[in-house]
C-alpha positions in Angstrom: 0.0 0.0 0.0 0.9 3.8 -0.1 1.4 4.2 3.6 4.0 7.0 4.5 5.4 4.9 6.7 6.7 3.4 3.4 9.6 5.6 3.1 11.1 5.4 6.8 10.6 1.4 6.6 12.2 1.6 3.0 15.0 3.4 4.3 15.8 1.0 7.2 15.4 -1.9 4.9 18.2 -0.1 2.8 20.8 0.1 5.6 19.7 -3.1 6.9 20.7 -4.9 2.7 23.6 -3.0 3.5 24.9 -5.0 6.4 23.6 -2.7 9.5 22.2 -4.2 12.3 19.2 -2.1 13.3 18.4 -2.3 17.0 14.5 -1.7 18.5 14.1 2.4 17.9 11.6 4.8 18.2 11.2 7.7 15.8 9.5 10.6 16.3 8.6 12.3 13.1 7.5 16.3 12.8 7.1 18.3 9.8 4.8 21.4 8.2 5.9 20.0 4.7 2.4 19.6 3.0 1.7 15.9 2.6 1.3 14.9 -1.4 1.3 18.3 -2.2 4.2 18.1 -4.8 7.4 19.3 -2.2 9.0 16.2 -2.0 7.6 15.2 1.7 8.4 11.9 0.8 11.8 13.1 -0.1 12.5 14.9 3.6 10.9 12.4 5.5 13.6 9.7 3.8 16.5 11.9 3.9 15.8 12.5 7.9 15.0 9.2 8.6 18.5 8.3 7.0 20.6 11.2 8.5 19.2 10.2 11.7 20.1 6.6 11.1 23.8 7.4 9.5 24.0 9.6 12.9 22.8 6.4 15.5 24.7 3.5 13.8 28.1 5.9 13.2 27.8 4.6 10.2 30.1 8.2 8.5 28.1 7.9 4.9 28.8 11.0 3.0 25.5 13.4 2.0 25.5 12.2 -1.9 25.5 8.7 -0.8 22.9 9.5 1.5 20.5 10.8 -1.5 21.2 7.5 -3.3 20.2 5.6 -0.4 17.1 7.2 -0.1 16.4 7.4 -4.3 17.0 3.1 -4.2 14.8 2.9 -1.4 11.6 5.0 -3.2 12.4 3.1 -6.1 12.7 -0.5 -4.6 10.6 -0.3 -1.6 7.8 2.2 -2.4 7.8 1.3 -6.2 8.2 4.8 -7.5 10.8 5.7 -10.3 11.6 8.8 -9.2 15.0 10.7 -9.9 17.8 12.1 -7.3 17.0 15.6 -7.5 14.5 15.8 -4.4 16.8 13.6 -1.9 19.6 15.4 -3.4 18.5 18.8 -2.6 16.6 17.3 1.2 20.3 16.2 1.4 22.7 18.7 0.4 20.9 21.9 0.6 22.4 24.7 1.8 21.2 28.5 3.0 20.6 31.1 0.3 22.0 28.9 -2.3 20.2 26.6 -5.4 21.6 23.4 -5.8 23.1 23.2 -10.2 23.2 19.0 -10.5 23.8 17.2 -13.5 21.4 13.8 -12.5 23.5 11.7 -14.6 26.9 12.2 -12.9 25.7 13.8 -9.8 28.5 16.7 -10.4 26.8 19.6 -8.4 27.6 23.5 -7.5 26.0 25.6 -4.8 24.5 29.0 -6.7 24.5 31.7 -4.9 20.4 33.0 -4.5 20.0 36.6 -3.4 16.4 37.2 -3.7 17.3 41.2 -3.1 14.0 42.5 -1.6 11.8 39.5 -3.5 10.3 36.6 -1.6 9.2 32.9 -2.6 6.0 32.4 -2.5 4.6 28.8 -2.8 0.8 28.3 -3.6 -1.1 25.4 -2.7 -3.7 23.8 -4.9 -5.3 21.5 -2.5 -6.0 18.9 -5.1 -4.9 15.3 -3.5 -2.6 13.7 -5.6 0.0 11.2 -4.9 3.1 10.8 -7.0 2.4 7.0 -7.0 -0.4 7.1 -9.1 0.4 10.2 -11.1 1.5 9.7 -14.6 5.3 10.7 -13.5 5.7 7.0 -14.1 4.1 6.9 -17.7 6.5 10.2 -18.5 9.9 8.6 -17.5 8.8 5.5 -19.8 8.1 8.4 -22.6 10.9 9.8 -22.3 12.6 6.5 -22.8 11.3 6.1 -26.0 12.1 8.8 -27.3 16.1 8.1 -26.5 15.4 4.7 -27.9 14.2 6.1 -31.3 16.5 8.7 -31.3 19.7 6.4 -30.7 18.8 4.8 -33.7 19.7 8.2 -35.7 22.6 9.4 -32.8 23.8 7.1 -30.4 22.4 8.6 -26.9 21.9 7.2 -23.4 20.1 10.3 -22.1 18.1 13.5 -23.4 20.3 15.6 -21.8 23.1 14.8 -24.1 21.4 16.9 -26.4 20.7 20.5 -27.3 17.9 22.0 -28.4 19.2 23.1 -31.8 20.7 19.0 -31.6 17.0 18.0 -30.7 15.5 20.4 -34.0 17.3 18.4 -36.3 17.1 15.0 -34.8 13.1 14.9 -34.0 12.0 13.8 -36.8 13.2 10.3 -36.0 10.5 10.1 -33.0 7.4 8.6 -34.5 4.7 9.9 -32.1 4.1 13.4 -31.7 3.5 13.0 -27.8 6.8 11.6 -27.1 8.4 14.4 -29.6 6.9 17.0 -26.9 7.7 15.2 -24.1 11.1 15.1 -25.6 11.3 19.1 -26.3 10.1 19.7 -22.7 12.7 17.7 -21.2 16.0 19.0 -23.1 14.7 22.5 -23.6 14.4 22.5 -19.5 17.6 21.7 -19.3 19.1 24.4 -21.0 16.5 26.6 -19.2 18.6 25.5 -16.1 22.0 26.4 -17.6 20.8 30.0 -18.5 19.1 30.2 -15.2 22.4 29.2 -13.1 23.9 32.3 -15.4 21.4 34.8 -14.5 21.3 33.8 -10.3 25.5 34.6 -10.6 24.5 37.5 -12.5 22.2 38.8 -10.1 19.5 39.2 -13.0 16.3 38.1 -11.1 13.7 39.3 -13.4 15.7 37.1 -16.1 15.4 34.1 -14.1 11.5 35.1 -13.5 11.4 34.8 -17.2 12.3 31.4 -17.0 10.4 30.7 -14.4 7.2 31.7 -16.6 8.9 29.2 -19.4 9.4 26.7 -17.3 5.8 26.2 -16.6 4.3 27.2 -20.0 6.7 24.2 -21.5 5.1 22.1 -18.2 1.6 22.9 -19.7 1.8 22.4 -23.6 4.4 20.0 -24.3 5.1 17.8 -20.9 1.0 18.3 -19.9 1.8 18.0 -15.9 0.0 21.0 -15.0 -4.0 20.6 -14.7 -6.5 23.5 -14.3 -5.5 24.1 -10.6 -1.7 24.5 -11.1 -3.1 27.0 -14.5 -5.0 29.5 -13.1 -2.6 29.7 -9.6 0.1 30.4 -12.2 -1.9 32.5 -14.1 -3.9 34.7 -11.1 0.0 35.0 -10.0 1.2 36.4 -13.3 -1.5 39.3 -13.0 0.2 41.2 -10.0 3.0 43.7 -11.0 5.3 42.5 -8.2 5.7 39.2 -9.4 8.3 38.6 -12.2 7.8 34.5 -12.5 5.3 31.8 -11.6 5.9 28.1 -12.2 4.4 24.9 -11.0 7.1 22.6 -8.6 6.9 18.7 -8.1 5.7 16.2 -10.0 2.6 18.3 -11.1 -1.4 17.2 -11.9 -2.0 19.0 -8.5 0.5 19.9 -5.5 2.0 23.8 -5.5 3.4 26.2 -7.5 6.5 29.0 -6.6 6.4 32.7 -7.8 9.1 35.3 -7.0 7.2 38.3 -5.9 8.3 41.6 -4.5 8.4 42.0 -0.8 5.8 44.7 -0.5 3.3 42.5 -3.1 3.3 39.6 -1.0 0.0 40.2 0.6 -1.5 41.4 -2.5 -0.6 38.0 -4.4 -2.0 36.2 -1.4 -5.5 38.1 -1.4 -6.0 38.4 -5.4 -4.4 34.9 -6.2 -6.7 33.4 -3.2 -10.0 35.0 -4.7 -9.3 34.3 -8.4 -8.1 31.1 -7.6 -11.3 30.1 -5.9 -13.7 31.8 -8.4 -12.4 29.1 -10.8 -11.9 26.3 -9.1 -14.3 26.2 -5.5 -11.0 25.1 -3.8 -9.2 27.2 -1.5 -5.6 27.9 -2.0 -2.7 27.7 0.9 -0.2 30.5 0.8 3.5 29.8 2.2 6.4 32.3 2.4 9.2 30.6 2.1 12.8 30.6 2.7 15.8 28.9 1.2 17.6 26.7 4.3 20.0 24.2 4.9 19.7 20.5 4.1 19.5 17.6 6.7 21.4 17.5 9.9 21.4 16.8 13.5 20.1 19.9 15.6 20.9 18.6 19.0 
């Protein structure tokens, strides 16, 4: 079953494969992470339960090796093929700083993020979903295919070996015009996330808003992850002057999204997003200002 207690028990199982003798324990769990809301709960609540495991055993495994841990486990144990990007960033994460990672090698670099009188603003659908039985699945296996059909033209193991002006000339040998879409979303994103490193060291926020704005209109047409609810959040945002991007986050087809809004428009976006929001949709949307904090790690 989908029980959260999945992903601690997964976790254990993982060090116990690994030759760990786990003693009787009692774990105490606390969090104001929304549950299946798209912000990786499942994520933090495996990275803790490891860092708090790697802390009682002594067992001195390093924070990347961590993430894998806890990426085998969701896969194995929970049954969801998910990537390493949400226990890598529950793991490594560090204050006022994005996390650049290339998934395939897991080379990383800490970006400096100076928000300079903006704030994050995450907006809550309230549509239940759980990544389990979201399509993420049925995505990853499209955007296998489309590698598979495009090795046959250029030998590839991964989209992100491509460009886009590499992925123009090569698309024509993907047969379905779905998986060409899903393809585009997936490498144009990536170079969205080169530029986007650029403009954070730049200090050009309302560039990276830009993006942002990209980002999610490339979520909505060619990688359809977004739904109604995620939409009109994104698109109430987009009407208030003080915000200069609005994307969905997560795995989409509910969950949040993120805008970067000016510090005095914070309480405007929350009013005017909330109202529009619920004209559409009768749900009522959750509003969190948030801030950019370490990773994992023992407190006491």
């Amino acid at each position: 079953d989908q029980l959260w207690i999945n992903y601690p028990m997964g976790v254990m199982y993982e060090f116990i494969t690994r030759g760990y003798a786990i003693p009787g324990i009692d774990l105490y769990f606390y969090g104001n992470v929304p549950n299946g809301a798209g912000l990786s709960s499942s994520a933090s609540i495996e990275v803790v339960t490891a860092t708090a495991m790697n802390d009682f055993l002594h067992a001195k495994i390093g924070g990347v090796d961590i993430a894998l841990l806890c990426q085998h486990a969701e896969n194995h144990f929970v049954g969801v093929n998910c990537g390493i990007m949400d226990q890598f960033a529950s793991a490594m994460g560090k204050k006022d700083h994005a996390i650049y990672l290339d998934c395939n090698t897991l080379d990383y670099q800490l970006v400096p993020l100076v928000l300079k009188g903006y704030k994050l603003v995450i907006a809550n659908t309230n549509k239940r979903r759980g990544l389990a039985d979201s399509k993420y699945n049925e995505r990853r296996r499209e955007c296998d295919q489309a590698v598979a059909e495009i090795s046959r033209v250029k030998p590839i193991k991964y989209l992100c070996e491509l460009t886009v002006e590499e992925f123009n000339q090569l698309q024509g040998a993907i047969s379905d015009d779905t998986v060409r879409r899903r393809a585009r979303h997936a490498i144009s994103e990536n170079e969205r996330t080169g530029k986007a490193v650029q403009l954070l060291r730049e200090g050009d926020l309302a560039g990276f808003g830009q993006l942002m704005n990209a980002s999610h209109d490339s979520l909505r047409y060619d990688y359809e992850v977004t739904g109604v609810e995620l939409d009109t959040l994104v698109e109430e945002a987009r009407k208030i002057p003080g915000v200069i991007g609005s994307r969905m986050t997560g795995a989409g087809f509910g969950g949040c999204t993120v805008s970067l809004v000016k510090e005095e428009a914070v309480n405007e976006l929350i009013e005017k997003v909330g109202k529009g929001y619920h004209a559409v949709t009768s749900l009522k949307a959750d509003f969190y200002v948030a801030e950019v904090g370490d990773g994992a790690r023992r407190i006491l």
